[in-house]
C-alpha positions in Angstrom: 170.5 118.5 -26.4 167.4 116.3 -26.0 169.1 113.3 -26.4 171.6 113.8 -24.0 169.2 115.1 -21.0 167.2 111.8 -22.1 170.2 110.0 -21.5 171.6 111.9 -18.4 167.4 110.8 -17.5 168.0 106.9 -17.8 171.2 106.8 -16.0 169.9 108.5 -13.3 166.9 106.0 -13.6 169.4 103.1 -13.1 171.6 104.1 -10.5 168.2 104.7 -8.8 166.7 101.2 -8.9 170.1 99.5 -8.7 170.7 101.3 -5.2 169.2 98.8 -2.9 169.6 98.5 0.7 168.5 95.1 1.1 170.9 92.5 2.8 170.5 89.0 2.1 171.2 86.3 4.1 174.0 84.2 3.5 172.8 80.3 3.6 175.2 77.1 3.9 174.5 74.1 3.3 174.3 71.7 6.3 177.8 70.1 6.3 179.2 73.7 5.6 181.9 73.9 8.3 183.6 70.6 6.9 182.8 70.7 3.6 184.9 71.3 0.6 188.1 69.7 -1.3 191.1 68.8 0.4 194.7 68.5 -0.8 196.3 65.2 0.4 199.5 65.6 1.5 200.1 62.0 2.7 199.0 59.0 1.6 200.1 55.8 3.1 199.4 52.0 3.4 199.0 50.2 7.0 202.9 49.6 7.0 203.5 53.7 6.8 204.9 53.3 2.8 204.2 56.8 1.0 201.5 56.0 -1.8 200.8 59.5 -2.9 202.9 59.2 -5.9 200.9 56.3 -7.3 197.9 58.7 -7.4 198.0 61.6 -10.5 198.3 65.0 -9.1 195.2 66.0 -10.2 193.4 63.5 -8.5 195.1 64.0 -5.0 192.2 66.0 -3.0 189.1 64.2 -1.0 185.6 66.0 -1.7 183.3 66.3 1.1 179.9 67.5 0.0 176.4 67.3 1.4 173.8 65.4 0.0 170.8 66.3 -2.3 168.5 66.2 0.7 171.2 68.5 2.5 171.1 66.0 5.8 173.2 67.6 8.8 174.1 64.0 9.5 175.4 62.6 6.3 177.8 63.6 3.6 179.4 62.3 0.3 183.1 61.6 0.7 185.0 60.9 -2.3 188.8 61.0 -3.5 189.8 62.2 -6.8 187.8 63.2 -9.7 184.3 61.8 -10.3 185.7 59.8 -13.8 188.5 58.5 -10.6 188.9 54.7 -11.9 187.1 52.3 -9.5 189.9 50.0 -9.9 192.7 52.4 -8.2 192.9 51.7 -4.7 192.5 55.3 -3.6 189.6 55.6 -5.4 186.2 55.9 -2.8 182.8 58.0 -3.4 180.0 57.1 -1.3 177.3 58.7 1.3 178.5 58.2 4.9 177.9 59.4 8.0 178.7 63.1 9.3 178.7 64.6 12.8 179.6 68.8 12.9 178.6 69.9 15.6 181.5 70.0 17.2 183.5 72.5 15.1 186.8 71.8 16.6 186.8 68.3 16.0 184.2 67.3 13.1 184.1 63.3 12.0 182.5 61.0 9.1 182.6 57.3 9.1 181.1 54.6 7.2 181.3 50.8 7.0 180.8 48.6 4.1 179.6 51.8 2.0 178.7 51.1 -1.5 181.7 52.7 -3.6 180.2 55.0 -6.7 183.6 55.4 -7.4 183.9 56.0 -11.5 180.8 57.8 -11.5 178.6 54.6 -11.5 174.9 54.4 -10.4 175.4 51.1 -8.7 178.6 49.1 -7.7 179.2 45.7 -5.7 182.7 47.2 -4.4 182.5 49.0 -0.9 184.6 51.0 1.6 184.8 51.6 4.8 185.8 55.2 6.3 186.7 57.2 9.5 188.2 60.4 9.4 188.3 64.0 11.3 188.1 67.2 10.1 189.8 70.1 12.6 189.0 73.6 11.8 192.0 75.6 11.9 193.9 72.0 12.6 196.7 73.7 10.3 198.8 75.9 9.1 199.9 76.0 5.3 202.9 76.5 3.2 201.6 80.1 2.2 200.7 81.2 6.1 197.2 80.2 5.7 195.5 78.5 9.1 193.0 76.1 7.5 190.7 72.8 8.2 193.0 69.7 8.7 191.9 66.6 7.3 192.8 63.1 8.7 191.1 59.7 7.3 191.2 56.0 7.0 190.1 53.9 4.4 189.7 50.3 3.4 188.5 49.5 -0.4 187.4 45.6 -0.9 189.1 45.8 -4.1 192.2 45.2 -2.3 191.6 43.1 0.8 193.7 43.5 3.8 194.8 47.2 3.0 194.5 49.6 5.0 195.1 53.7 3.6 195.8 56.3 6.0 195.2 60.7 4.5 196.3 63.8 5.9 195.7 67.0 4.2 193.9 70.7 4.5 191.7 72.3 3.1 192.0 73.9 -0.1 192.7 77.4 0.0 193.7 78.7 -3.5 197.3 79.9 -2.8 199.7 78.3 -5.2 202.3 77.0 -2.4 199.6 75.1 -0.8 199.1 73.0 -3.8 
């Protein structure tokens, strides 16, 4: 009987200390409102061909993330995964420019941005980016209003192209994939 009214003792204990009123803040990071992955659902050169086939489905989403320093004003950008080939022509990562403080229409650009693509520490390739991020800007297969993504890109591995994206933000539902 002692050993159970010792035990009956300590859960009491713990329900006790785990009760806690406390409420934490929630913090972001800087870029918050625009960042996160994005599913491309186009893909296409200057002369409106549809590329997105030529690009593995499990590289077909653009990453926008802040930086270590978590600047309100800049932001990695980067399509597919971090091992993404440098050599594909889709294939950008680099720090750009960021501007969200306008929530309904948020941009990035960069010009001549050193492209990390490949997960490299240095690279002589570069890209150059401008693209808009609209929150709410869509609605998805699965009901879902979401962030709409629209970019341009040039990669000086293949001079004279031009890439145009449009997607939305990730949301998790299987018929948005």
């Amino acid at each position: 009987m002692k050993f159970i009214k010792n035990i009956m003792w300590a859960v009491l204990a713990l329900l006790a200390v785990s009760c806690s009123n406390e409420k934490y803040e929630i913090e972001y990071t800087a870029i918050a409102p625009m960042g996160g992955q994005y599913r491309i659902i186009s893909l296409t050169d200057e002369t409106g061909a549809e590329l997105k086939s030529k690009v593995s489905s499990s590289d077909r989403y653009v990453f926008l993330s802040n930086t270590v320093l978590d600047e309100s004003d800049k932001c990695w950008v980067r399509i597919g995964r971090y091992s993404y080939a440098a050599s594909n022509f889709a294939s950008i990562n680099g720090k750009v420019s960021c501007n969200v403080t306008n929530r309904a229409n948020m941009t990035f650009s960069g010009s001549a941005v050193e492209n990390l693509a490949g997960n490299v520490a240095s690279s002589t390739s570069t890209f150059t980016v401008e693209g808009v991020v609209v929150e709410d800007g869509v609605k998805c297969p699965s009901g879902e209003v979401t962030e709409s993504i629209t970019l341009t890109f040039t990669n000086s591995k293949f001079p004279g192209k031009t890439y145009k994206v449009t997607g939305w933000k990730y949301t998790g539902w299987p018929e948005d994939l």
